[in-house]
C-alpha positions as a printed NumPy array, in Angstrom:
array([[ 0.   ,  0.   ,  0.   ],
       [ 0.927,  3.295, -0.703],
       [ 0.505,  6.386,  1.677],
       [-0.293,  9.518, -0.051],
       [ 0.917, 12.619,  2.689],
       [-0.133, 16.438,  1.641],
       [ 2.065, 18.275,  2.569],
       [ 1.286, 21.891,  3.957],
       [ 2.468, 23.917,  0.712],
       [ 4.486, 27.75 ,  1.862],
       [ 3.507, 30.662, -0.212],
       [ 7.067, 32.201, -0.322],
       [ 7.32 , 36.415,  0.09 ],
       [ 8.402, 37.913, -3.263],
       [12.236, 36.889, -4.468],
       [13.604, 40.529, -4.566],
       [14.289, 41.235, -1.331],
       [17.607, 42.093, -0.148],
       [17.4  , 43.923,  3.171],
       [15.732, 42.884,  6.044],
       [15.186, 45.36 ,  8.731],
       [13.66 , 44.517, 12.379],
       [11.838, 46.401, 14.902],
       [13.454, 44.895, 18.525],
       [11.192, 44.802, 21.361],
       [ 8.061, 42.583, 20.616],
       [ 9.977, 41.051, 17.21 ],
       [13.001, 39.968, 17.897],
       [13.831, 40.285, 22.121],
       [10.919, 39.336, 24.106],
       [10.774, 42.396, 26.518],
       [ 7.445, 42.387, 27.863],
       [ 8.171, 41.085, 31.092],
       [11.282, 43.889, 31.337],
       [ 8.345, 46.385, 30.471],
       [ 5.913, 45.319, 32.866],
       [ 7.959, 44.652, 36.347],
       [ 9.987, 48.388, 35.57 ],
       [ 6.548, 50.215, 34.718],
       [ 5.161, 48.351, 37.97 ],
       [ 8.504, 49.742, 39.765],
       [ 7.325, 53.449, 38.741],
       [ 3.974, 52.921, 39.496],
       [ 4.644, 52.556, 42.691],
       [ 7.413, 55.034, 43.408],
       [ 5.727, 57.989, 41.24 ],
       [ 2.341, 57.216, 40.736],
       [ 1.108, 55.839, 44.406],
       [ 1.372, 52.653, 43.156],
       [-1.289, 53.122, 40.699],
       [-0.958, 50.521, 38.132],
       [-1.811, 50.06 , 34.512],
       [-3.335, 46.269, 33.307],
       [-0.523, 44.169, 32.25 ],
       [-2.338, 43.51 , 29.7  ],
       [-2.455, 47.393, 28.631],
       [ 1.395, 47.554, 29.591],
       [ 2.104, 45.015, 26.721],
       [ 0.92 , 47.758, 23.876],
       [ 3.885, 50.238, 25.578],
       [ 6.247, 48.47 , 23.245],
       [ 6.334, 50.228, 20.413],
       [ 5.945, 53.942, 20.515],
       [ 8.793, 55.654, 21.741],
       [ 9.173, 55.288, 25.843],
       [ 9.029, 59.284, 26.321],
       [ 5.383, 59.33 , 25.034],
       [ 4.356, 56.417, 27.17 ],
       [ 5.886, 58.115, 30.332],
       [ 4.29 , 61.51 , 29.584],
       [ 1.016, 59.62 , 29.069],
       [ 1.131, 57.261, 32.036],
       [ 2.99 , 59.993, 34.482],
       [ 1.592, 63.306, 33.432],
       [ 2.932, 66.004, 35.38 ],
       [ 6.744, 64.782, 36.09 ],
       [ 9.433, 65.363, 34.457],
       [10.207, 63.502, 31.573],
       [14.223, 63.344, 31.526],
       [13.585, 62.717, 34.98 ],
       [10.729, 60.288, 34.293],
       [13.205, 58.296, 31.093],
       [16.497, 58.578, 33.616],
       [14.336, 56.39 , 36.176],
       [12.985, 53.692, 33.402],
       [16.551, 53.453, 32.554],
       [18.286, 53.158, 35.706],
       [15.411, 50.47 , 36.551],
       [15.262, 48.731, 33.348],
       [19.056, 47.996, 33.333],
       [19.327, 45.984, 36.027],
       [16.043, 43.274, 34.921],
       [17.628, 42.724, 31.332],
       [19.088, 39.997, 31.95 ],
       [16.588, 38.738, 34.197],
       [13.866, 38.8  , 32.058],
       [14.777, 39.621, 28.075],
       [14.669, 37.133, 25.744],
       [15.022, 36.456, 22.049],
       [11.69 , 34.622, 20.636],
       [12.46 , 31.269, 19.762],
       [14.59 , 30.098, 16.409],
       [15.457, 34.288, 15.768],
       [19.205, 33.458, 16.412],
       [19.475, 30.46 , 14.391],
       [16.948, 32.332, 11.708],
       [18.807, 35.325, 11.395],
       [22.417, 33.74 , 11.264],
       [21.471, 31.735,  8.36 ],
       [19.569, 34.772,  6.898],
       [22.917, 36.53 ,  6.992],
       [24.906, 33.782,  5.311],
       [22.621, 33.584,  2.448],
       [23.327, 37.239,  1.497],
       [20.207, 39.188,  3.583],
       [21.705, 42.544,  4.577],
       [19.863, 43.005,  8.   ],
       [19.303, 45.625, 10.016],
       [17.196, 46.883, 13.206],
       [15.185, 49.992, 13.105],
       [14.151, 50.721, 16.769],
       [12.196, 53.55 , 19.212],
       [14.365, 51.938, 21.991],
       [17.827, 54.293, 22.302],
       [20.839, 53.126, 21.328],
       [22.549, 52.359, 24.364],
       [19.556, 50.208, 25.445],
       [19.506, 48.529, 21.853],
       [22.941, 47.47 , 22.634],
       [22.151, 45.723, 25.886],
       [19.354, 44.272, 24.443],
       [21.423, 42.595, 21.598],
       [24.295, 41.635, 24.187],
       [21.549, 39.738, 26.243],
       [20.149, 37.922, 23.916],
       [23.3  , 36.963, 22.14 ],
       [22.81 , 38.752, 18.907],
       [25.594, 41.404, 18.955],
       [27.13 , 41.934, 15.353],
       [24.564, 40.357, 13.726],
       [23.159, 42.96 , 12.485],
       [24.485, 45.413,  9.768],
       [22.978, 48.446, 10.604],
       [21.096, 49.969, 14.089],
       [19.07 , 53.103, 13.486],
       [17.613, 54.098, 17.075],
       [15.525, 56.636, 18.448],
       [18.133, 58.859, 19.732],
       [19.813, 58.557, 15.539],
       [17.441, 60.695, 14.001],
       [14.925, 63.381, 14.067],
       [11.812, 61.627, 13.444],
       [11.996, 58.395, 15.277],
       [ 8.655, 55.784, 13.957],
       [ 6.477, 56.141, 12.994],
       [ 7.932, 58.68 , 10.964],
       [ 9.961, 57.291,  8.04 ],
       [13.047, 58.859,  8.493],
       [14.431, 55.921, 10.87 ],
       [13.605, 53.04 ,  7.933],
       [14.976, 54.979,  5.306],
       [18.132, 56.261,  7.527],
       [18.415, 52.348,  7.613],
       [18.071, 51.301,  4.279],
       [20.564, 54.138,  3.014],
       [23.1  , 52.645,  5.308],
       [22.642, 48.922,  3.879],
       [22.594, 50.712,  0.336],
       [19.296, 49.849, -0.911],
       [18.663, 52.379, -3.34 ],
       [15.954, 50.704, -4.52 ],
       [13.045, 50.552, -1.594],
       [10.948, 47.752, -3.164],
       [14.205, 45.538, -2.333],
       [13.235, 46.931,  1.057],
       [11.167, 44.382,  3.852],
       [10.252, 45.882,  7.423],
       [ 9.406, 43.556, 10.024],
       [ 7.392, 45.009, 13.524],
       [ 4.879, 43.658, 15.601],
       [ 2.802, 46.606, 15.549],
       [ 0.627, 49.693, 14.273],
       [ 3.697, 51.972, 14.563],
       [ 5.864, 49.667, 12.715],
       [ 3.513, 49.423,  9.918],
       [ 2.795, 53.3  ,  9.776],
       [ 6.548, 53.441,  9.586],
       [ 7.182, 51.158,  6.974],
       [ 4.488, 53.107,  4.638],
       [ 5.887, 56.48 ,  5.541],
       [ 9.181, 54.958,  4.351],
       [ 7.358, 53.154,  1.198],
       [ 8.486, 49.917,  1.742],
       [ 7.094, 46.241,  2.282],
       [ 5.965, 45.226,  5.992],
       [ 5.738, 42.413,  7.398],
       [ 3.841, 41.761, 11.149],
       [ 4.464, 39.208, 13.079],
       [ 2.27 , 37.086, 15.619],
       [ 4.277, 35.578, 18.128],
       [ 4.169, 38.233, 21.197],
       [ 0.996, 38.958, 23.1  ],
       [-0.121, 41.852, 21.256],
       [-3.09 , 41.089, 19.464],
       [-2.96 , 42.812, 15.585],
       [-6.016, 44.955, 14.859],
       [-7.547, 42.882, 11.772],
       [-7.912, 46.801, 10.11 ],
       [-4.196, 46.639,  9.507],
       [-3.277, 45.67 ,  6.25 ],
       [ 0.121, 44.299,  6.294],
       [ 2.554, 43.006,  3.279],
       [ 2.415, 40.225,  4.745],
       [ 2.018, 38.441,  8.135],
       [ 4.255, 35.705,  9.882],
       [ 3.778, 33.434, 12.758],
       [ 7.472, 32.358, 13.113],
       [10.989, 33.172, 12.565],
       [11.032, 29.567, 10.667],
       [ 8.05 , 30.71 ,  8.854],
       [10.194, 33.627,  7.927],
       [12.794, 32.159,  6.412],
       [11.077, 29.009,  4.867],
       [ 9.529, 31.887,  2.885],
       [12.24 , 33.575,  1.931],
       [13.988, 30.752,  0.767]])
């Protein structure tokens, strides 16, 4: 007897891509937990220990941290308010970031087959640097455009296209953006180029954003690529 297995068949993302740029928190490091216990820390030292939903917390990733501070603690000083998220942050890194499962291995042999990848990032550069020494990724990537390395950080443009001028893609439709979230996908369109959201955090996507494409895993990523 013969056994006749279907296999599940990939649609594959366009062959013309040759940069790959990343959002960080929520697509490639698993920060949440970082996010939650040092908002929960401020809550309590600046805000009587009035705290947000975790659940709400989650959707902090992704706009730049100085909004989310003047939003959640209106009234203090905000280069006070960013020096304290900082100094508290620091020390839970590497207590609680992680990268999501298979990015390493994904990204690695992304790299080797010619992908010029970058990360385009609200988090500041110093803290994108501990993030990538945590989770084992330093010098993996070819480019790091932060918030504190342009003007306009996302979801302005300027920070994708700062990015893919470094990496020398002249050509933007060569260009893929991958982010977890609205602000990465009005970023990517203020840039005009491709985006791709993923769906491996806890952030549910609002089905009224129309993606490139969408992705459940970094294997999923690169089977399609390949």
């Amino acid at each position: 007897l013969h056994c006749s297995i279907k296999r599940k068949k990939w649609w594959k993302l366009p062959n013309k891509y040759q940069v790959l740029l990343f959002d960080l928190d929520g697509t490639v490091a698993d920060t949440d937990e970082m996010i939650v216990q040092t908002m929960n820390i401020l809550y309590d030292l600046y805000r009587d220990g009035k705290r947000s939903p975790r659940e709400e917390i989650y959707y902090f990733s992704g706009p730049p941290i100085y909004d989310t501070l003047n939003k959640e603690f209106p009234g203090c000083d905000m280069k006070f308010m960013h020096n304290e998220f900082r100094r508290v942050s620091v020390e839970l890194y590497p207590k609680t970031v992680t990268a999501y499962p298979h990015a390493k291995e994904t990204l690695i042999s992304l790299k080797n087959k010619g992908y010029k990848l970058g990360i385009v990032t609200n988090k500041i550069h110093s803290s994108t640097l501990l993030c990538l020494k945590v989770i084992g990724l330093e010098g993996i990537f070819d480019s790091l455009v932060c918030y504190d390395d342009v003007s306009n950080p996302k979801p302005h443009g300027e920070p994708i296209l700062k990015a893919a001028n470094e990496l020398g893609a002249s050509d933007l439709s060569k260009v893929l953006y991958i982010g977890d979230n609205k602000t990465d996908l009005d970023a990517a369109n203020n840039a005009g180029v491709d985006c791709a959201l993923i769906s491996w955090g806890p952030r549910v996507l609002d089905k009224n954003l129309k993606p490139s494409f969408t992705i459940a895993s970094f294997e999923e990523l690169e089977r399609r690529l390949s």
